[in-house]
Kinemage of the C-alpha trace (Angstrom):
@kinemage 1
@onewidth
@group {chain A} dominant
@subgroup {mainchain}
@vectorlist {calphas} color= white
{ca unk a 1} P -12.129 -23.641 16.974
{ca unk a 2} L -12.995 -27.185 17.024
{ca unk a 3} L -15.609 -28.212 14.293
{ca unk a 4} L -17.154 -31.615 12.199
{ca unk a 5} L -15.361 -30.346 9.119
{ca unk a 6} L -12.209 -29.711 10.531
{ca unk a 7} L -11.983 -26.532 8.698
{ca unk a 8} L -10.113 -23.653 10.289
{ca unk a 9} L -12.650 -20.664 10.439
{ca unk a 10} L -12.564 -17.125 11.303
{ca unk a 11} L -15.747 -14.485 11.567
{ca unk a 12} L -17.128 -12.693 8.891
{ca unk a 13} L -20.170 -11.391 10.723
{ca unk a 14} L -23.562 -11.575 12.113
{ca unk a 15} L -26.914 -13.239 10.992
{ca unk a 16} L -29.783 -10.164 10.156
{ca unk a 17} L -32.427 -11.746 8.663
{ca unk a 18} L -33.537 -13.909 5.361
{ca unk a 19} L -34.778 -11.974 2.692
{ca unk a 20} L -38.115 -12.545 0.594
{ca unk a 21} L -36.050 -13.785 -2.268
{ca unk a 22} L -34.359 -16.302 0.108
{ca unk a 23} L -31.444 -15.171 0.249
{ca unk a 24} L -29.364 -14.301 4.240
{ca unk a 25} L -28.268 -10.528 4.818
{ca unk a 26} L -25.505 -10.716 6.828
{ca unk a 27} L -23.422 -7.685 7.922
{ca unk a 28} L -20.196 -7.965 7.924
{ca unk a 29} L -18.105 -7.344 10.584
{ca unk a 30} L -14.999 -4.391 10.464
{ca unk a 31} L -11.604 -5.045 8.580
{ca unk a 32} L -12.886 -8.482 7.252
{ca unk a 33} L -11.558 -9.148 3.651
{ca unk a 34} L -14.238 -11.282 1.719
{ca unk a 35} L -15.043 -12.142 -1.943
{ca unk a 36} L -17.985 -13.042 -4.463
{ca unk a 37} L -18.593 -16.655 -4.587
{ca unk a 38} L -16.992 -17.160 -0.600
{ca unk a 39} L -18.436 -20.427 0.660
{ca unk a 40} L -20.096 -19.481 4.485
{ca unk a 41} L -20.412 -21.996 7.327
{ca unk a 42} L -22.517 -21.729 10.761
{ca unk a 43} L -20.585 -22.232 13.657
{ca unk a 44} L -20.610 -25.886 13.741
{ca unk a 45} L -18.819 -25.788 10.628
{ca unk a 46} L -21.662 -26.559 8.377
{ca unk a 47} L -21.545 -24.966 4.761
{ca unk a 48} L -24.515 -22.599 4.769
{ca unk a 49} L -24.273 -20.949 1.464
{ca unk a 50} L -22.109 -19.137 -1.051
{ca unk a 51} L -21.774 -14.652 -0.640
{ca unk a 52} L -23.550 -13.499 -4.008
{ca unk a 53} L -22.911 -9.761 -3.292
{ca unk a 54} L -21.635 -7.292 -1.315
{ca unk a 55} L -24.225 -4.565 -0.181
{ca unk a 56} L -23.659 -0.929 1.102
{ca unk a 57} L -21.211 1.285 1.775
{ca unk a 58} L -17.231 -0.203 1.238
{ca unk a 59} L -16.079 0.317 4.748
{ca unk a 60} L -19.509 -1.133 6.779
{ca unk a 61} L -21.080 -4.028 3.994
{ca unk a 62} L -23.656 -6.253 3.801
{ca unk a 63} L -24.035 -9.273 2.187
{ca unk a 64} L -26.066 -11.559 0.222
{ca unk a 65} L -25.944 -14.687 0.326
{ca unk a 66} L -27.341 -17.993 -1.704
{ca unk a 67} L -28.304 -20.906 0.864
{ca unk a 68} L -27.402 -23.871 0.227
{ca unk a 69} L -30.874 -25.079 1.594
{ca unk a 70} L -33.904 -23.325 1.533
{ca unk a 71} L -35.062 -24.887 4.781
{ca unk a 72} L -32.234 -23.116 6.950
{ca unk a 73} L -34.073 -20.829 9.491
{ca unk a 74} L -31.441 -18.383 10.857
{ca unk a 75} L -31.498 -16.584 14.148
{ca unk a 76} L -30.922 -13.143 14.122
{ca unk a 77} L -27.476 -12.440 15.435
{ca unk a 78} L -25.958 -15.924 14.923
{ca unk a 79} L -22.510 -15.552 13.734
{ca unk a 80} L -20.991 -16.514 10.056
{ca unk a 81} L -17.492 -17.516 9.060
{ca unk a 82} L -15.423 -18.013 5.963
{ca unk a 83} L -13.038 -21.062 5.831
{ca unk a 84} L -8.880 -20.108 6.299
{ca unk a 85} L -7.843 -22.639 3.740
{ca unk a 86} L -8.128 -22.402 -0.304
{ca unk a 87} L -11.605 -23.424 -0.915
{ca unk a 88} L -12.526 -22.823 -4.601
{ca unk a 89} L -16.002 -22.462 -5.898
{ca unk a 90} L -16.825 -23.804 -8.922
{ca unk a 91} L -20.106 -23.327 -10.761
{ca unk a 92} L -20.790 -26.262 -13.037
{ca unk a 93} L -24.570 -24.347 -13.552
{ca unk a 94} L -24.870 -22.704 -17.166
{ca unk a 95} L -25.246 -19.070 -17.121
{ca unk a 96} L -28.350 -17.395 -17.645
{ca unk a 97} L -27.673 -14.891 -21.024
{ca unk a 98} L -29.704 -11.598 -21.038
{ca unk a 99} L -31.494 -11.358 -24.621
{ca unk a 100} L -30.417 -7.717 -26.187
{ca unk a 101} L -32.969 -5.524 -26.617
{ca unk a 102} L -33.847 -4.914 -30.813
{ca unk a 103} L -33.920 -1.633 -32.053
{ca unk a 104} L -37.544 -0.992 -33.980
C-alpha cells in the first residue's frame, strides 16, 4: 500500500461511529493482534489517533480511540490500520492521580 508517510500498514478494522465523549468506536476486525496506546492511521496514512481501550467480548472487540483532532468527521465503515514498523508512544502528559477516599 502506497501512502504520504511511507509507513507499511495493515487493517485493524472498520469506522462505527464517534462517540459523545469524542472518542471513534471502531470494531475490530478477526485475528487482529492490537495494543493500548497503538497509534491508528486513515487510509492515506494519516495518524488519526491513539486505541485507549479495548471494548467487548476478547474474540469480537471494539475499540476506543483518542483523536488526534477533534475536527475529524469519520464515515461509517471507513477502514483503520495500525503501522507494521516499531512505533512507540510516548506520553510526555502528567497523569491525572485519583484522590483516596477518607474514612469519617
Amino acid at each position: 500500500m502506497s501512502n504520504t508517510n511511507h509507513l507499511a500498514l495493515s487493517e485493524v478494522g472498520k469506522v462505527l461511529h464517534k462517540a459523545k465523549s469524542g472518542r471513534l468506536i471502531i470494531k475490530i476486525d478477526e485475528n487482529v493482534s492490537i495494543n493500548h496506546n497503538t497509534l491508528l492511521f486513515n487510509s492515506s496514512g494519516k495518524n488519526i489517533g491513539l486505541l485507549n481501550e479495548l471494548i467487548g467480548p476478547v474474540k469480537s472487540p471494539y475499540a476506543s480511540i483518542i483523536l488526534k483532532d477533534d475536527k475529524f468527521n469519520p464515515i461509517s465503515g471507513n477502514k483503520i490500520y495500525k503501522s507494521n514498523s516499531k512505533i512507540q508512544y510516548h506520553s510526555n502528559s502528567k497523569k491525572i492521580k485519583k484522590r483516596k477516599s477518607r474514612d469519617k
